[in-house]
ZABA-20527 format. One record per residue (C-alpha): residue in one letter; x, y, z. Coordinates in pm, 1 decimal, always signed. Example, Ala and Ser with C-alpha at 12.3 -4.5 7.8 and 13.67 -1.06 7.14 Angstrom:
residues 2
  aa        xx        yy        zz
   a   +1230.0    -450.0    +780.0
   s   +1367.0    -106.0    +714.0
end
This chain:
residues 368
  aa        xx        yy        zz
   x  +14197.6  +15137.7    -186.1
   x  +14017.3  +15016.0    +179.5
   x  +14266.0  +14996.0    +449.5
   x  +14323.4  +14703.8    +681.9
   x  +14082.4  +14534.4    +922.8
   x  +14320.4  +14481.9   +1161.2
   x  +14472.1  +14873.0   +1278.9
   x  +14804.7  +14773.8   +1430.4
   x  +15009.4  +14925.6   +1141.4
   x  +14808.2  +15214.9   +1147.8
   x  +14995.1  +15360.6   +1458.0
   x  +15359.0  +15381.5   +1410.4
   x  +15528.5  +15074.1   +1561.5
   x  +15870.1  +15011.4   +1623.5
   x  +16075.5  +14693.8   +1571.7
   x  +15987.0  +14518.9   +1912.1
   x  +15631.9  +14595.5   +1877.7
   x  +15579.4  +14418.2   +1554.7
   x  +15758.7  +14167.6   +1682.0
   x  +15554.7  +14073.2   +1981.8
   x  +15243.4  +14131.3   +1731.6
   x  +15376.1  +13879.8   +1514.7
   x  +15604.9  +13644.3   +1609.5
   x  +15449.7  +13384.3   +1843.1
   x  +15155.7  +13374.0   +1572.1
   x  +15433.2  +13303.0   +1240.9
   x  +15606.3  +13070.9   +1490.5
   x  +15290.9  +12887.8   +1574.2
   x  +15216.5  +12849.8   +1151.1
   x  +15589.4  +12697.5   +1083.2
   x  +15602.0  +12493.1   +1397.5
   x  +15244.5  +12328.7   +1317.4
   x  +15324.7  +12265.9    +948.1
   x  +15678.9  +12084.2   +1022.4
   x  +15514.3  +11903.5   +1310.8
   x  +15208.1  +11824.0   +1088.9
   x  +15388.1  +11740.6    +749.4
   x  +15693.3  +11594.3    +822.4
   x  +15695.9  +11383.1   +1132.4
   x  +15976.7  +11476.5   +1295.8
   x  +16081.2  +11310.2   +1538.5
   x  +16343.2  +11546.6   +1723.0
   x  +16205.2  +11897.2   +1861.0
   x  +16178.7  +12192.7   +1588.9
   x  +16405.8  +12449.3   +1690.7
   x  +16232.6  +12788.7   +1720.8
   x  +16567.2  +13001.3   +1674.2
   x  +16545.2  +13363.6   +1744.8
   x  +16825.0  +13564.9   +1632.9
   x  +16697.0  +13912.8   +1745.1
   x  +16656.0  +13784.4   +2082.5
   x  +16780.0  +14114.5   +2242.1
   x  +16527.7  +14319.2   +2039.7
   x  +16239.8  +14355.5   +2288.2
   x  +16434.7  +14329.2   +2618.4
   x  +16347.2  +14650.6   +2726.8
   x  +15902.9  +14578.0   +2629.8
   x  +15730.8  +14484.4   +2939.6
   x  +15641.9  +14190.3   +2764.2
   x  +15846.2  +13935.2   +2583.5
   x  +15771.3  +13768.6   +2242.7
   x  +15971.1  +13456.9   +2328.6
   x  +15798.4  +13459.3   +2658.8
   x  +15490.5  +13489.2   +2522.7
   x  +15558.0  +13184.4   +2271.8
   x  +15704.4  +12959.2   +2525.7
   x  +15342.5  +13014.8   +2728.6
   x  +15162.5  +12888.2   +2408.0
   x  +15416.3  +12672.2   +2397.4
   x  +15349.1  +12525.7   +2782.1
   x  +14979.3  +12599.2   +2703.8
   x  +14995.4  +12354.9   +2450.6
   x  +15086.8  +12040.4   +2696.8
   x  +14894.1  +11707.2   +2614.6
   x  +14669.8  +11863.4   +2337.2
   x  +14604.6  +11747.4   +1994.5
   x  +14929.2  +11897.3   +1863.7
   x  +15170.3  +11901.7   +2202.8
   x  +15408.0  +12185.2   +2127.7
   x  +15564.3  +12121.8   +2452.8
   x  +15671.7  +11782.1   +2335.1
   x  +15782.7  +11901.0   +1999.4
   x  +16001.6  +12257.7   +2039.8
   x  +16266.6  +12387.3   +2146.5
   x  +16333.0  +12769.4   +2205.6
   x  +16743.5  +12893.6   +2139.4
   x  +16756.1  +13209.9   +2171.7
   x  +17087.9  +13430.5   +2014.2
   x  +17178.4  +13792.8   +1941.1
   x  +17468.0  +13967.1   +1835.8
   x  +17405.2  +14234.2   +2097.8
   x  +17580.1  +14048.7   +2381.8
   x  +17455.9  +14262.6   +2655.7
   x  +17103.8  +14266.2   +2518.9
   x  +17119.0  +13895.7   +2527.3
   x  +17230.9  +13887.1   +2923.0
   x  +16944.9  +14112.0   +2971.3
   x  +16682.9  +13890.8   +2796.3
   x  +16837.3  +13570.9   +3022.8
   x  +16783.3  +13717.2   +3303.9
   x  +16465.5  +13827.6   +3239.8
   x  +16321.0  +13508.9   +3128.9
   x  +16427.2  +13307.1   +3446.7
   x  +16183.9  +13526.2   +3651.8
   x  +15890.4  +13293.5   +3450.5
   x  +15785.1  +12959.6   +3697.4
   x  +15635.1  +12791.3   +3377.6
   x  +15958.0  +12757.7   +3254.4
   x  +16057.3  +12434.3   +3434.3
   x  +15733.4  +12259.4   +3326.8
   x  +15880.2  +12289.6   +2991.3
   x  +16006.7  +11982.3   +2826.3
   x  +16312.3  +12133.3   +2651.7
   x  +16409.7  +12481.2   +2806.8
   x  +16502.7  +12721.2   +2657.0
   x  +16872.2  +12744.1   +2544.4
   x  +17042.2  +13078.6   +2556.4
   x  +17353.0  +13063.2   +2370.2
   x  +17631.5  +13352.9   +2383.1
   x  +17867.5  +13188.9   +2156.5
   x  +17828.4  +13177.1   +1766.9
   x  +18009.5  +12919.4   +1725.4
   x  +17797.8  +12728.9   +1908.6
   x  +17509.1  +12836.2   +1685.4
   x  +17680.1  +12708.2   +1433.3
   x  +17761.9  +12372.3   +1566.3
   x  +17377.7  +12317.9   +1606.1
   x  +17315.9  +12414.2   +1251.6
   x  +17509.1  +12239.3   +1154.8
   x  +17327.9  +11948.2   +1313.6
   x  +17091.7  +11985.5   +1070.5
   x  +16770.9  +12007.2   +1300.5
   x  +16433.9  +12086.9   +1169.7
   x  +16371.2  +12451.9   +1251.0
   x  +16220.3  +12778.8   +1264.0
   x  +16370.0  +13087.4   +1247.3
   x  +16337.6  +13451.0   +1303.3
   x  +16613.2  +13689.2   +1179.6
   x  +16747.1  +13992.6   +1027.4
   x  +16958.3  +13798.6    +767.4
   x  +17181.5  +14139.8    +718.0
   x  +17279.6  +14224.6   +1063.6
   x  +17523.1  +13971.8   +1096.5
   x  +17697.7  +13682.7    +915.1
   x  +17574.9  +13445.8   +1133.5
   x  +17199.8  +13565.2   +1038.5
   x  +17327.9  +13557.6    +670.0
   x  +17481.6  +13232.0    +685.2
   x  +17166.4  +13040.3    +858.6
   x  +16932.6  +13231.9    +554.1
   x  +17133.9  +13003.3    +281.5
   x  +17152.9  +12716.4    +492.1
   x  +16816.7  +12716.8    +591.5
   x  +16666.3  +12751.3    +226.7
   x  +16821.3  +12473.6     +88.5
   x  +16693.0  +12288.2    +357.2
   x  +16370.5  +12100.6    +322.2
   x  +16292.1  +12113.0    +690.3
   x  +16316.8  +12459.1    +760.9
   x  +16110.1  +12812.9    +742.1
   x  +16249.8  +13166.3    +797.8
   x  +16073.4  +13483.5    +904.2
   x  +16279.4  +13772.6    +843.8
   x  +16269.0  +14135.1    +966.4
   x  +16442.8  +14424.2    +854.4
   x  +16478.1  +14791.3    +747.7
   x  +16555.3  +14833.3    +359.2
   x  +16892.8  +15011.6    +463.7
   x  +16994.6  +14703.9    +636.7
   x  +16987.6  +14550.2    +313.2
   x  +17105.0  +14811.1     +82.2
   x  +17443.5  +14908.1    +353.8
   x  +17505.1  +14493.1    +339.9
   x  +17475.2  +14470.0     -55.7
   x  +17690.8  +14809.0     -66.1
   x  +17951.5  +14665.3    +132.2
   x  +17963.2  +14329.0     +68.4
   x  +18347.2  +14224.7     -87.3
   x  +18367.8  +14007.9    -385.2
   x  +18489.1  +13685.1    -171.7
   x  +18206.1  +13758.9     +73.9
   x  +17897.9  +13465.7    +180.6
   x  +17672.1  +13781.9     +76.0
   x  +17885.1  +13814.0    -294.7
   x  +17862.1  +13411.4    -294.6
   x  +17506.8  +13390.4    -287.3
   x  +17398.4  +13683.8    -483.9
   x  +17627.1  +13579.4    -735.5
   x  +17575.9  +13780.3   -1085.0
   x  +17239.8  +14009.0    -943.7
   x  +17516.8  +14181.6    -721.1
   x  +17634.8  +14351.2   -1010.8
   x  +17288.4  +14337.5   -1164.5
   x  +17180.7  +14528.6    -844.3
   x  +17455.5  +14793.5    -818.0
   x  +17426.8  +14868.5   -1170.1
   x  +17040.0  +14929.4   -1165.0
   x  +17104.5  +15164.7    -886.0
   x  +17359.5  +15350.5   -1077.7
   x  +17110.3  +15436.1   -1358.3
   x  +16826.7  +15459.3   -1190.9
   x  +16739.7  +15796.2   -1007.6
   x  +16352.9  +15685.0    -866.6
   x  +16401.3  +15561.6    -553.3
   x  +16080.7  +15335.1    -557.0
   x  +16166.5  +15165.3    -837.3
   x  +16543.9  +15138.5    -686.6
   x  +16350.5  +14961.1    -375.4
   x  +16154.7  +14752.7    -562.8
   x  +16458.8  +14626.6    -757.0
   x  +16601.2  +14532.2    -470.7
   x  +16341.7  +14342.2    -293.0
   x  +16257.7  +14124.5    -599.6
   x  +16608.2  +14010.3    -661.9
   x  +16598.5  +13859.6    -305.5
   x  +16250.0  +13733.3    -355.5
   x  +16353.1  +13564.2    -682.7
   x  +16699.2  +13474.5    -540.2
   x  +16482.9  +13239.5    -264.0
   x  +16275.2  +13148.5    -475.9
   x  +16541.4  +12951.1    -724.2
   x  +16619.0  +12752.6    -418.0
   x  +16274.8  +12602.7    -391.2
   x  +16130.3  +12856.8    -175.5
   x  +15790.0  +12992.0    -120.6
   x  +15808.9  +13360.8     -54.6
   x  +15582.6  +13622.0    +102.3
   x  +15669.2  +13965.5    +153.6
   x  +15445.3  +14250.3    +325.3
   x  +15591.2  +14596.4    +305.7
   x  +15524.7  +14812.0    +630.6
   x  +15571.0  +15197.0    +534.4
   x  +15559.5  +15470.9    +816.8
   x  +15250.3  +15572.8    +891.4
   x  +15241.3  +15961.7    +873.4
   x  +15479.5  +15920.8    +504.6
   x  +15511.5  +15757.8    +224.4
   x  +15819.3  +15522.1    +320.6
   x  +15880.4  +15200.1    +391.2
   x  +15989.9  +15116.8    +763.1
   x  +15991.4  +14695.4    +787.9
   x  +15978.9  +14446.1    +509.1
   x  +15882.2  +14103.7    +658.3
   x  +15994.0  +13823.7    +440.0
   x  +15896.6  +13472.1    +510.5
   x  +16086.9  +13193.6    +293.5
   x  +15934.0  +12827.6    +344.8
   x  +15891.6  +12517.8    +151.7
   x  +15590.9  +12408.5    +303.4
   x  +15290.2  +12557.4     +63.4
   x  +15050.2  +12529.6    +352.0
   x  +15261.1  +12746.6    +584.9
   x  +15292.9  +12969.0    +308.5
   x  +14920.7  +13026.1    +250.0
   x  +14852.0  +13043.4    +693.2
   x  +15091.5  +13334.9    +699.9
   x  +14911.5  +13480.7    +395.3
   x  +14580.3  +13475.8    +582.2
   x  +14734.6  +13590.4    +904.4
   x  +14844.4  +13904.6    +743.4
   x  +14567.1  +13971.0    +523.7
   x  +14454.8  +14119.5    +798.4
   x  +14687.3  +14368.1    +809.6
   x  +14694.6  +14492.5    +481.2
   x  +14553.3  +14790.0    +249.9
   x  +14314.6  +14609.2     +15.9
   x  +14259.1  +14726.4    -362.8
   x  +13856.5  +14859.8    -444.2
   x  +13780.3  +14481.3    -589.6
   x  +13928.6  +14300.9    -269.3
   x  +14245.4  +14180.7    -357.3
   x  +14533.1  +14248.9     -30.6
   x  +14850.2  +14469.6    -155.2
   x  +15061.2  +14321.4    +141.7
   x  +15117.2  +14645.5    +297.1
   x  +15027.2  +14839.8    +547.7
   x  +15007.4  +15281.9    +491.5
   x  +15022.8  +15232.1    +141.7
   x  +14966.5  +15526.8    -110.7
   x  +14759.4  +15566.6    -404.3
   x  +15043.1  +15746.9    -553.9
   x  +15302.8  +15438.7    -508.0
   x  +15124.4  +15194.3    -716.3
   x  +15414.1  +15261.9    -950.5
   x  +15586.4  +15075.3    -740.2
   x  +15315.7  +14777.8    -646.0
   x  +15280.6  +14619.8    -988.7
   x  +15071.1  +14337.8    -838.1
   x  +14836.1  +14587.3    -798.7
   x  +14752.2  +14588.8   -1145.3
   x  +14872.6  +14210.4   -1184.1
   x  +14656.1  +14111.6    -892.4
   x  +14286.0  +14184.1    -950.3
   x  +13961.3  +13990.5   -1001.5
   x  +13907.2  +14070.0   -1323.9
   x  +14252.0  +13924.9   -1388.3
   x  +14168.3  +13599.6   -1182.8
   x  +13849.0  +13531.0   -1372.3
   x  +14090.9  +13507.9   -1685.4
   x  +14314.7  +13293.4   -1571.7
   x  +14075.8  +13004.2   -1391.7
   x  +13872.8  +13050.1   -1694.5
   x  +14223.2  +12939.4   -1963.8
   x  +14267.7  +12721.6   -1698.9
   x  +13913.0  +12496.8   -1693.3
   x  +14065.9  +12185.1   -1740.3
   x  +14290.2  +12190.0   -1440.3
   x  +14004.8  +12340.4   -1178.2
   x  +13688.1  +12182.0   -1353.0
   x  +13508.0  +11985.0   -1106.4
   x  +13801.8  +12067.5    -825.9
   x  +13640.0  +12250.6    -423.0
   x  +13636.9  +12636.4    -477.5
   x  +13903.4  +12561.4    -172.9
   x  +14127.7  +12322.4    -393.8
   x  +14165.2  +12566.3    -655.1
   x  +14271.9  +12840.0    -376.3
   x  +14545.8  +12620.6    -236.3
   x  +14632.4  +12498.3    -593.0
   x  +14653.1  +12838.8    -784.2
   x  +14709.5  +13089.7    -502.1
   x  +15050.2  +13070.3    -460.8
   x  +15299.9  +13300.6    -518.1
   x  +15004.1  +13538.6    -564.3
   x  +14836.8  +13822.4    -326.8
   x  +14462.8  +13657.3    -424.6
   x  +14344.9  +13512.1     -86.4
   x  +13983.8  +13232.7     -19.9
   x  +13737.7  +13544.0     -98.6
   x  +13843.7  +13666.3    -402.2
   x  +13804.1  +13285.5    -590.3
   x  +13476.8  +13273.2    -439.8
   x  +13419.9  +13651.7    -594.7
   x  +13568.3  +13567.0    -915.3
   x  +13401.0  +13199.3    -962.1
   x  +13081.1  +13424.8    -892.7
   x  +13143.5  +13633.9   -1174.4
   x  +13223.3  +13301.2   -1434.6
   x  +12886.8  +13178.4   -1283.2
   x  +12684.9  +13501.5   -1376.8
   x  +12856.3  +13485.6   -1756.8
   x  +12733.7  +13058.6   -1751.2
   x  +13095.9  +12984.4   -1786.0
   x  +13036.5  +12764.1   -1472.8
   x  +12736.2  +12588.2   -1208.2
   x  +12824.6  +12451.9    -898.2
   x  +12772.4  +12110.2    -738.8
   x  +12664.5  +12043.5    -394.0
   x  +12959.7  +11764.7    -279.8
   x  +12720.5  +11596.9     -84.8
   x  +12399.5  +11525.4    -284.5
   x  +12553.9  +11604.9    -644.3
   x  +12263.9  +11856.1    -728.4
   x  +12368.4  +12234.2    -893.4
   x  +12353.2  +12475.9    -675.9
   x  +12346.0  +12901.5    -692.6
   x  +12546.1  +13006.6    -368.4
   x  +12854.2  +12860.8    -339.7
   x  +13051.8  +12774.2     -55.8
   x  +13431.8  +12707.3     -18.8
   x  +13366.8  +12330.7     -32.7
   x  +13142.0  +12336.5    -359.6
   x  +13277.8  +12189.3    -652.0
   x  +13317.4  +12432.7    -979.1
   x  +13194.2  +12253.6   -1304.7
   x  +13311.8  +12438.6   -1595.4
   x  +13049.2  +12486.6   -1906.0
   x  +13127.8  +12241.5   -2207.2
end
């Protein structure tokens, strides 16, 4: 296993950190795609519900997107003219904190739609209930108003979540959730499922893993794609952050896969785990590792000729890709290996001719 190109992980980070790191970069994927693929004509709502996370940084996250934001004004794709930051947090006093802060920024006024800062949740709840295209960043077991915008965003076509949180977040909500509970609602039967698994089950990676994939699978039967990258501590074989994103848009879903591939531990043959301070020893617990390989992939596009054959090397990433961990590189690695074993040639797009080095935009003609 190689370990990231991009270090951040490699130093222990905490919660606020991660999300300066991230979040104006995920926000800038979702806000692009909705723009891009839907139309809209009303602002997306960026909605941050861990607003009060990183008052006490130095710098902002939300400040920092609301200067791409402003940064943005009359380009090709005018974020200023087409978000809106609200800003919300449990933490009350956090939240003051953050206002205050943000007020001491003179870009703000050039901003088409400030900021909104609200302190109420039912006021959150009125604008949900507007049903505005949106974005959203949120623990979805802090609170039930984090909870209740998870479900209501994923059966929405018009909205993608990014979620942050510690696996005891989710394991105290699931313990505690009563059987008339949103939480009991939505899990349904893999509540029980869940707490039974636990019960019998003494490994605590495999305990984690359980746990994960029932709410990857439980977003997934509501249309969503799903990414998740594990973030473990880095002097211990632990997990400290999942990051979750749930979206319909299969585009956004393979940006945020290529943002983080920078971030994770890679397998010998290429393939990203997701992860970041991952352990030989845990592949136990990764399965995709041994799911996920090249070898694997040359299999698969090779039963899978007539869907692929004379499809771009990039058409057959965006096509097959996801759901999976394999990112552009490893169909150009695999295709490679079909092309050494005369299962496939290549065509030039432009003049027709075969060719020997492929690019992305080559087309992949299967062998009769």
């Amino acid at each position: 296993m190689t370990t990231a190109t991009n270090n951040f992980f490699k130093t222990e980070r905490t919660a606020s950190e991660i999300k300066l790191e991230l979040l104006p970069r995920v926000f800038e994927i979702f806000v692009t795609s909705l723009l891009l693929e839907s139309k809209a004509t009303a602002p997306v709502l960026c909605l941050d519900l861990l607003a009060g996370m990183d008052g006490h940084e130095p710098t902002l996250a939300t400040v920092q997107w609301l200067r791409q934001v402003y940064s943005s004004t009359n380009s090709r794709l005018d974020l200023n003219q087409g978000t809106q930051v609200v800003l919300y947090d449990a933490d009350k006093s956090a939240l003051a904190e953050l206002q205050e802060r943000i007020k001491q920024h003179p870009f703000l006024q050039e901003l088409q739609h400030p900021p909104v800062v609200l302190h109420d949740e039912a006021l959150l709840q009125e604008l949900l209930e507007a049903g505005p295209h949106l974005v959203g960043f949120l623990n979805p077991f802090k609170d039930s108003c984090s909870l209740e915008m998870l479900f209501r965003a994923a059966m929405d076509e018009q909205a993608d979540l990014f979620m942050f949180f510690p696996l005891e977040d989710m394991r105290i909500a699931l313990k505690k959730a009563k059987p008339d509970s949103p939480l009991s609602e939505h899990f349904g039967d893999r509540l029980t499922q869940i707490k039974e698994f636990q019960k019998k089950t003494k490994n605590t990676d495999r305990r984690e893993e359980f746990l994960l994939d029932n709410f990857d699978s439980l977003l997934k039967e509501k249309g969503c794609h799903v990414f998740r990258f594990r973030v473990n501590h880095s002097d211990k074989a632990q997990s400290s952050y999942y990051l979750v994103s749930a979206t319909k848009s299969a585009i956004a879903h393979l940006r945020l896969k290529e943002l983080m591939q920078a971030y994770s531990d890679v397998q010998e043959d290429g393939v990203p785990l997701f992860g970041a301070n991952l352990k030989m020893q845990q592949t136990s617990l990764f399965h995709e590792h041994y799911k996920y390989s090249i070898s694997n992939l040359v299999q698969e596009l090779l039963q899978k000729a007539s869907m692929y054959n004379n499809m771009a090397l990039q058409q057959v990433y965006e096509k097959h890709s996801i759901g999976t961990h394999y990112i552009l590189e490893n169909y150009k690695l695999a295709y490679e290996r079909l092309l050494r074993q005369g299962k496939v040639h290549f065509i030039n797009p432009k003049t027709g001719q075969t060719i020997t080095k492929p690019t992305y935009t080559s087309k992949v003609r299967y062998s009769s």
